[in-house]
N, C-alpha and C positions, 0 to 999 in steps of 0.2 A: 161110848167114849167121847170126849171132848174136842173140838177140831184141833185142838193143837197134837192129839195123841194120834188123830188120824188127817195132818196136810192133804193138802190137794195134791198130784203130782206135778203140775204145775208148780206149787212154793215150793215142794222138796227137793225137786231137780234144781230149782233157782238156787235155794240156797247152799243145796251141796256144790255149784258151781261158784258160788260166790265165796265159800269157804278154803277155796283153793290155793295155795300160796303160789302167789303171782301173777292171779287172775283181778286187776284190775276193773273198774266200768268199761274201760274201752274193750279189752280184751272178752269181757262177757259179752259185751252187747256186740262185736264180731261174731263171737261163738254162734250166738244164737240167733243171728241173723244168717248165717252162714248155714244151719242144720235147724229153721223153722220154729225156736227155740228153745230152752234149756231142757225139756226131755227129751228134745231131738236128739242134742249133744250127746248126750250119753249112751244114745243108741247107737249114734254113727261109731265112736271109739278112736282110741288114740291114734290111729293114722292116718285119718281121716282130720283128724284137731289140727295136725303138723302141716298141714296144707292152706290154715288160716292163716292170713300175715298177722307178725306176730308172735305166733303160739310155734312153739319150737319144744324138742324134745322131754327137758326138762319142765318146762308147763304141762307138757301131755302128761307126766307120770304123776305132779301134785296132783292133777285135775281127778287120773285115775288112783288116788289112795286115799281121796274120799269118798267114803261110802253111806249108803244113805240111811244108815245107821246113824252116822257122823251129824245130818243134817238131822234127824228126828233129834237127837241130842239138843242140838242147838235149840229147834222151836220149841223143847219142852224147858228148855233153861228158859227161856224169853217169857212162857207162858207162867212160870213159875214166879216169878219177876215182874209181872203183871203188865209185859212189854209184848204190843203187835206187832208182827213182822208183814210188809207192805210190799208189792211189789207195781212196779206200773199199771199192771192191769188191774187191781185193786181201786174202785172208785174213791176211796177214800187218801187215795196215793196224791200229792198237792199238785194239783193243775201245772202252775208256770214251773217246778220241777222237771216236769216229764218234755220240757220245753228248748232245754239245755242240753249241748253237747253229752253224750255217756251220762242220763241222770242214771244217778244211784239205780241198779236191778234190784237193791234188796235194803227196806229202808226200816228202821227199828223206830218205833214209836210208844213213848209211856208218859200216859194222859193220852190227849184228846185232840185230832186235826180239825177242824169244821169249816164248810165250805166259806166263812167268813174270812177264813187265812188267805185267801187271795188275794183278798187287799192286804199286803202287808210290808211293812218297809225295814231293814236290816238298819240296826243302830250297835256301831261299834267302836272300840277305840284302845287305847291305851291300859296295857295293865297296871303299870305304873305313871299313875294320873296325877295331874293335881287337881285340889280343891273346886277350880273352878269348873276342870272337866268333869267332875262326879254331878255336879249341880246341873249343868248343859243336857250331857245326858240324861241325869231324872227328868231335867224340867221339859226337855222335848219328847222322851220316851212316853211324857204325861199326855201332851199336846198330841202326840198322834195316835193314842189310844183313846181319846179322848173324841178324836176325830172319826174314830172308824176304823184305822188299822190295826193289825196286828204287828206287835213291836219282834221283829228274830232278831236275835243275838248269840253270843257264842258257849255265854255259860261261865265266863272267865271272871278274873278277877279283875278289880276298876272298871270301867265303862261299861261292860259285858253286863256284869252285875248289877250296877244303877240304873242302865236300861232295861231290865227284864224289873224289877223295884218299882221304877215308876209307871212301868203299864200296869201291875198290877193294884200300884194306887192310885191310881184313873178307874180301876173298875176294868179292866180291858185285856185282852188276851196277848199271851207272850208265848214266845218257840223258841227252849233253847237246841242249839246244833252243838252238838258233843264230837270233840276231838280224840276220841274212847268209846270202848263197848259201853254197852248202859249194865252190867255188871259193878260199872262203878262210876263213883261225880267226880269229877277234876276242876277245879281243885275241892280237897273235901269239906273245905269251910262252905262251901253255898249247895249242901247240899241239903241244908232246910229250905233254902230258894226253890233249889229245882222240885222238891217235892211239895212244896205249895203251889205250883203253876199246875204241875203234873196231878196231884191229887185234889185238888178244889175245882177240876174240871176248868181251868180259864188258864189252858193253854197245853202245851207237851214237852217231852224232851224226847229228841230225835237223835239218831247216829246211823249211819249207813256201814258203821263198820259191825265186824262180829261182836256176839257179847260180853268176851274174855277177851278183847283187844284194849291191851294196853295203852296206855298215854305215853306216846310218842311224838317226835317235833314234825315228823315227814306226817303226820297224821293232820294237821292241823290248817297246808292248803288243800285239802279236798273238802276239811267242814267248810272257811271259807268259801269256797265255789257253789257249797250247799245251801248258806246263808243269802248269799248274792242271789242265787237260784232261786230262792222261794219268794223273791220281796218285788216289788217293783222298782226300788230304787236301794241306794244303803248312803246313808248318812254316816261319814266319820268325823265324831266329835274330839277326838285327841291322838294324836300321832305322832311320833319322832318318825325320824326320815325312813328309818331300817323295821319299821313295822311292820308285824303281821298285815294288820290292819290296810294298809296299803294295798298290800295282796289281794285282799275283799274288792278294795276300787278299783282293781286290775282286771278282776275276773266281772267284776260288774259290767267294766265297760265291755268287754268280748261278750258276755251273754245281752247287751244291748240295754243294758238296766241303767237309770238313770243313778248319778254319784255330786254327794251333795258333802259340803265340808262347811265345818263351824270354827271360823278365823281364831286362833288364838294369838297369847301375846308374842311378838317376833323374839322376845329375850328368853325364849320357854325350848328349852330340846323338846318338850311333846305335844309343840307344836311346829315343831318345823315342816314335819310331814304333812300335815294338814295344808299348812299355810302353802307350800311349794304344790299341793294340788290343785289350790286358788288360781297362783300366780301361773300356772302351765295350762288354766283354763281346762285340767282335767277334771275339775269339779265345780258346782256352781255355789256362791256364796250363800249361807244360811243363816240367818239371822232373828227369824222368825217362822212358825208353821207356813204362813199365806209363800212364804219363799218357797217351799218344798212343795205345795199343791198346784203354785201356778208352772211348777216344771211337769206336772203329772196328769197336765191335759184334760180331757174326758174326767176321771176317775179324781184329780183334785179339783177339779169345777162341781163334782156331783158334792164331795164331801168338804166342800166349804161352807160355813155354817149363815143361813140366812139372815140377809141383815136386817137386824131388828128395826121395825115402824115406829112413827115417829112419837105411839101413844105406847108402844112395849119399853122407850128410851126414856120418858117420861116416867112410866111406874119403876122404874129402877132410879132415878135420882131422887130421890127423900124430896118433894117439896111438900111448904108449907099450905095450908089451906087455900089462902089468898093466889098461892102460884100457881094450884090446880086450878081454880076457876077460869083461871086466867089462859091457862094451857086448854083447858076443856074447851071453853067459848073458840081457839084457835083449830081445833082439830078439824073442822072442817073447811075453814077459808083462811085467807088473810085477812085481818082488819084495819081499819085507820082506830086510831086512840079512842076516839073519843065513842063508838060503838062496841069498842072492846068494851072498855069500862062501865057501858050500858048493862052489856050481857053478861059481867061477869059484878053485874050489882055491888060496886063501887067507887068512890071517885076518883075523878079522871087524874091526880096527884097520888095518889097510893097507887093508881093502875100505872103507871110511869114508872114510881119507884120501884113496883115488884118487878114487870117488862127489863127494866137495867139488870137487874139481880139473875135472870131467866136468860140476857143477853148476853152476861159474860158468866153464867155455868155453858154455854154454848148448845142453850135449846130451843132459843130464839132469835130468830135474824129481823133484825130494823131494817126496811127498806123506804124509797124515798117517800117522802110525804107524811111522814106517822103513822106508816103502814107498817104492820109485825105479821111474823108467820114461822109456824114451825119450823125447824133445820132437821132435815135427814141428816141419817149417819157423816156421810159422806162430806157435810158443813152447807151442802144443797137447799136451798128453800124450797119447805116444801107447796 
């Protein structure tokens, strides 16, 4: 038989408890902290439940009229479905999750976690975007997948959507957090999206609810707190004031997670909410990737991209023969003119006029005396 036709007792106590109407994260991970956990619970029995704060008569009787009948059901729908059911003690359950107040007991995933998801940063925003918002979010979605992270988002329509788009064209991994069982996508237009993350192995679609649970509004702050949860920081790139998306930077800040907002124009409703998370300094201005790494300490000092030497800046600008020589003879010292043009066998009038042309593309700095010498990145002689 196949693990999914024979669980562990461990998943099927989990999930039969987590199947329970009523029984929230906090209320399970009471339960089972209270009775050693979720096969304990079921051992102990409903009078024993009614003694957890909490859990009061009416929870005891959902808790007991599911049967574990009920939970093999469920993993073999999932299994059917080509969707694993994760629980914390699961290695492959995402670290900074399990990190969070009540993480999800019972987390549904189809595609693929990878210990790389830990670096990951939440990009989300507006479902009704504009123009400019769809473009911020691809073009940053790209930038940090590009970087090294994994881009979570929520799966949604507008920003949800273009950021899970542009990590995958960077080449890079995306997780969306579904507001729904994975029985189904919401909205049903991207659900070619999610099945390209999910089946091309560069990335997953996760939901911590059951797999017949409907798309519902009260559904949609627990994915937030899921998205927040798995990222190191979350970026909101478009927002009116009454946004979900807000909710994300709420729960960011409570899970300690850094919150990062991309200014829009002040005459735009879907940006006001962004903007007033500027001005309340509950967010730090983003305007570029180097913004978002230099908030992320350690882990954005590792993944910012090494600055290229002063001979790697060179082979990327097109020069003409005459300016390579001229560049080459420079790579290892500074010269005065008149030995430049020695070493770079020609005369001291052509070596001038290519050195101007070298000095204002900005890869040559004039210092005093007819002394030239490469420029670092940074406009540095080098």
């Amino acid at each position: 038989m196949s693990d999914a036709a024979q669980p562990s007792p461990h998943l099927l106590a989990a999930v039969r408890l987590h199947l329970a109407e009523g029984v929230g994260p906090v209320a399970h991970w009471r339960l089972s902290e209270a009775f050693g956990g979720p096969e304990g619970v079921f051992a102990a029995g409903p009078e024993s439940w009614c003694r957890v704060e909490g859990i009061g008569a009416k929870t005891a009787g959902a808790i007991a009229a599911v049967s574990d009948a009920a939970a093999g059901e469920e993993l073999a729908l999932a299994a059917e479905r080509g969707v694993r059911v994760l629980t914390p003690a699961d290695a492959d359950y995402p670290a900074a999750l399990k990190n969070i107040h009540a993480p999800p007991p019972v987390l549904y995933v189809w595609g693929r976690l990878e210990p790389a998801d830990a670096v990951a940063l939440g990009v989300v925003g507006a479902r009704r975007c504009s123009h400019y918002g769809l473009e911020q979010a691809q073009r940053f979605a790209e930038l940090l997948a590009r970087a090294g992270f994994t881009v979570v988002s929520g799966g949604a329509r507008g920003i949800d959507a273009a950021a899970h788009r542009g990590a995958l064209a960077a080449g890079g991994r995306t997780v969306a957090v579904m507001g729904c069982g994975l029985c189904q996508t919401y909205p049903p237009e991207n659900r070619r999206l999610l099945e390209e993350l999910a089946a091309d192995g560069r990335g997953a679609v996760i939901s911590e609810l059951p797999m017949r649970t409907d798309v519902r509004a009260g559904n949609f702050h627990s994915r937030n707190r899921v998205i927040s949860g798995m990222s190191l920081g979350v970026l909101i790139v478009e927002a009116a004031r009454h946004s979900g998306s807000l909710i994300t930077a709420r729960e960011a800040i409570e899970q300690g997670r850094e919150v990062f907002a991309v200014p829009g124009r002040i005459d735009s409703i879907t940006s006001q909410g962004t903007n007033d998370l500027i001005r309340e300094h509950s967010a730090a201005l983003v305007q570029n990737l180097e913004d978002i790494l230099d908030q992320l300490g350690q882990v954005g000092a590792t993944l910012k991209p090494a600055e290229p030497t002063p001979l790697q800046q060179l082979a990327a600008a097109g020069l003409n023969d005459m300016e390579r020589r001229l560049t080459d003879a420079l790579a290892a010292e500074s010269l005065g003119i008149d030995e430049l043009a020695r070493r770079a066998e020609m005369p001291v009038a052509r070596a001038a006029a290519c050195l101007t042309m070298l000095v204002i593309k900005g890869l040559v700095a004039q210092q005093p005396g007819q002394v030239f010498a490469l420029k670092r990145r940074g406009g540095e002689a080098s």
